[in-house]
N, C-alpha and C positions, 0 to 999 in steps of 0.2 A: 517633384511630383509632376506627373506630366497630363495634360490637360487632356480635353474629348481632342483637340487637334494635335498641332504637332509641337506646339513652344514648350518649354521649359519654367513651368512658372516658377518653381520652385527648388532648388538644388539640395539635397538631402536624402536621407531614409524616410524615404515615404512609409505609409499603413502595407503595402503594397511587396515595402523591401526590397526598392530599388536605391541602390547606391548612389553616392557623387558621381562615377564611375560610369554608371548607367544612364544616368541625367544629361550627362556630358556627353556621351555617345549619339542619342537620340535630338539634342538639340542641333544634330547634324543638318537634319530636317531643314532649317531655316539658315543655314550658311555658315553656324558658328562652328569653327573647330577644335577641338577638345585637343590640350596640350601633350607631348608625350608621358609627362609625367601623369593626368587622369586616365590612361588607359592604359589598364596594369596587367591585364588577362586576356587571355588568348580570343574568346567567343565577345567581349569588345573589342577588339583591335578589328575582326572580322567584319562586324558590326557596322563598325567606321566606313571602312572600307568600301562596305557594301552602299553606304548612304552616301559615297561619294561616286561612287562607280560612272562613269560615260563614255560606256563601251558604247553601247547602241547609239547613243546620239553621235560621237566622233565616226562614226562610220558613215564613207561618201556613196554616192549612190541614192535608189530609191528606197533601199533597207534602211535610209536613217531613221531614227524616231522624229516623227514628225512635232513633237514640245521638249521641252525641259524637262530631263530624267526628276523622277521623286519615287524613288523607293518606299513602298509601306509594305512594311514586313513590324512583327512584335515578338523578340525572343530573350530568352532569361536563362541562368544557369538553372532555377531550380524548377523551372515548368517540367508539368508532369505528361500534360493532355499538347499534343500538336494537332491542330486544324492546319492542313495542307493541301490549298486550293492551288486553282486555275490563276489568274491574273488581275489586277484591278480594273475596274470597269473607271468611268469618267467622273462617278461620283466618288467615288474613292478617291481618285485620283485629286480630286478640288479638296476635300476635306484632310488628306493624307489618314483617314481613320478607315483599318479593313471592316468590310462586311455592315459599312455604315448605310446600305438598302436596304431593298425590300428582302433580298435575298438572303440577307442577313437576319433579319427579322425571320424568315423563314427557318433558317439554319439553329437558330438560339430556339426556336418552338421544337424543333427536334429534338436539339441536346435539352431541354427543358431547365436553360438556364437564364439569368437575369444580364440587361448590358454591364453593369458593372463588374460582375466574377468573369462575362466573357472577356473583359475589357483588362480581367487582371493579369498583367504578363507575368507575375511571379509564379501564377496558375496556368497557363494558356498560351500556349506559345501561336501565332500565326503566321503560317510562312508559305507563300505562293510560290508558284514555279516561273512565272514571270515579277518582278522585283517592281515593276512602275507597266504603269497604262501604256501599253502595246499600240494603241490609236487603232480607227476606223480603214475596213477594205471599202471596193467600192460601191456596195451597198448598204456602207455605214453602220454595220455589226462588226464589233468587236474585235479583230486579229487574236490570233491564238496568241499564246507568251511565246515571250522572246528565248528562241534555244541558246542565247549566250547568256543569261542567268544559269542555267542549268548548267553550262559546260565549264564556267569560269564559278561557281558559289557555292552550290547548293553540298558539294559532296564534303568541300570541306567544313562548312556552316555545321553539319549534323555529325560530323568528329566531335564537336564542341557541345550539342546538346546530348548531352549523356542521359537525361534523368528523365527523358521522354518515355511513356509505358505504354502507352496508347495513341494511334495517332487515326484522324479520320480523311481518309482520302478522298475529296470532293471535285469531280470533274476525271475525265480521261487522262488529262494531263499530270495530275498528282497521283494517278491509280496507276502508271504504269511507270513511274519513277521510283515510286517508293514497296512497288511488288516486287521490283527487279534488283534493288538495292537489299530487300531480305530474302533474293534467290530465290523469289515465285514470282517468275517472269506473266506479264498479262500475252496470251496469244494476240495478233493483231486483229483476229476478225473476232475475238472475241463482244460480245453485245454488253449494255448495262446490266441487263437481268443477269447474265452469267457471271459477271466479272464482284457488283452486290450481293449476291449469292455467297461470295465463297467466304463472307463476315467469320463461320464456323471455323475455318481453316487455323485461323492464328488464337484461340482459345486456348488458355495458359503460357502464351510466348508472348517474349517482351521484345520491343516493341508488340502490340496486340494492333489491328491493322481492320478500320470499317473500310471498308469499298460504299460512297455516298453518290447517289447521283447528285447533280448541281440542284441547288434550293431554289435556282430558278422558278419565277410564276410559270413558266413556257413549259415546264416538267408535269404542271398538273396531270395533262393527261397521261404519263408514264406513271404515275403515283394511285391514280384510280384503276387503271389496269393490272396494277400489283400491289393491293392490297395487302399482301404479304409481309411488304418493307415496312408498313406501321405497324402489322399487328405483331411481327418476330425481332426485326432489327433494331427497330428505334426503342422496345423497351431494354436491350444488352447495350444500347450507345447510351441511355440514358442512367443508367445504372453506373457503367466506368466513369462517364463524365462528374455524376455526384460523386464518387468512389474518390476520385482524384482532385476536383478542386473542394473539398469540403475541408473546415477549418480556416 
């Protein structure tokens, strides 16, 4: 069972119906490596892989990551709902738990769900387009995600998640990877209002695809000027998301 962080307290079939398998994978987190004989399937072996990954950091120059890669990504074979953001911020990054902010808190007031069902990865997969905290430019906001997650992970990573029906794409970064991956490319000068708008477009096709702006506090005032997003979008996101982790 694995805890609000990142250790392994417990190795087993969780409530949760995560495997030995699973346990083994994600206690990557802290150093420990799961033998070949625990990593029997394809979407753990990737898994692995991913939690060991040190591309960005082995690369010389100013491009390197400036701390110790930590991957927090949450994914399972039978998640139904994928949350597919932007990158971890610094708090993330300390706690290795996504969406452990306020932004987070924001994000679960949308999907109108509680932390422990967001928290359930048998139900909820969460998978950013940058893998570990990008570090600070020099005004000390955030750096966008790293384009060697996306070039080197991501397209094999979502071979493996089959069982995905619905996914919500938060931030520009996840909206125009995952338009373009279902052959509805986002134009580049395309705006939030346009690109959140087009929610209607993937109704009855699976993957089903929200276009979200970031749950950033810094968004309120995008959120009061389109009053539209709570009163059309958020009750169809709220609806799939009960739809799919319920049970």
């Amino acid at each position: 069972m694995l805890t609000t962080g990142s250790r392994v307290r417990k190795v087993g079939v969780a409530a949760s119906g995560q495997t030995d398998t699973a346990a083994a994978v994600h206690a990557a987190y802290d150093g420990a490596k799961p033998s070949p004989s625990q990593i029997a399937n394809p979407l753990d072996k990737i898994t692995a892989r991913i939690r060991d990954c040190r591309i960005c950091r082995d690369v010389r120059g100013p491009r390197r990551l400036p701390h110790a890669p930590r991957p927090v990504f949450r994914v399972s074979a039978t998640a139904r709902l994928l949350v597919a953001s932007q990158a971890p911020g610094i708090r993330v990054h300390e706690t290795g738990l996504p969406f452990n902010d306020p932004s987070g808190d924001r994000l679960r007031q949308w999907m109108s769900i509680d932390r422990e069902t967001f928290y359930d990865e048998s139900k909820v997969a969460i998978v950013p387009m940058g893998f570990c905290f990008p570090g600070y430019n020099d005004f000390k906001a955030d750096l966008p995600p790293r384009h060697e997650c996306r070039a080197t992970w991501h397209d094999e990573l979502f071979v493996h998640l089959r069982g995905i029906e619905t996914i919500l794409a938060i931030g520009r970064y996840a909206q125009d990877y995952h338009f373009a991956r279902l052959g509805r490319a986002v134009p580049k000068r395309a705006g939030v209002d346009e690109i959140v708008r087009r929610w209607r477009e993937f109704e009855g096709e699976r993957p089903r695809v929200f276009a979200l702006p970031h749950p950033s506090w810094r968004n309120s005032g995008w959120l009061k000027r389109n009053p539209w997003f709570e009163a059309q979008v958020l009750p169809a996101v709220r609806a799939e998301v009960a739809r799919l982790t319920a049970g």
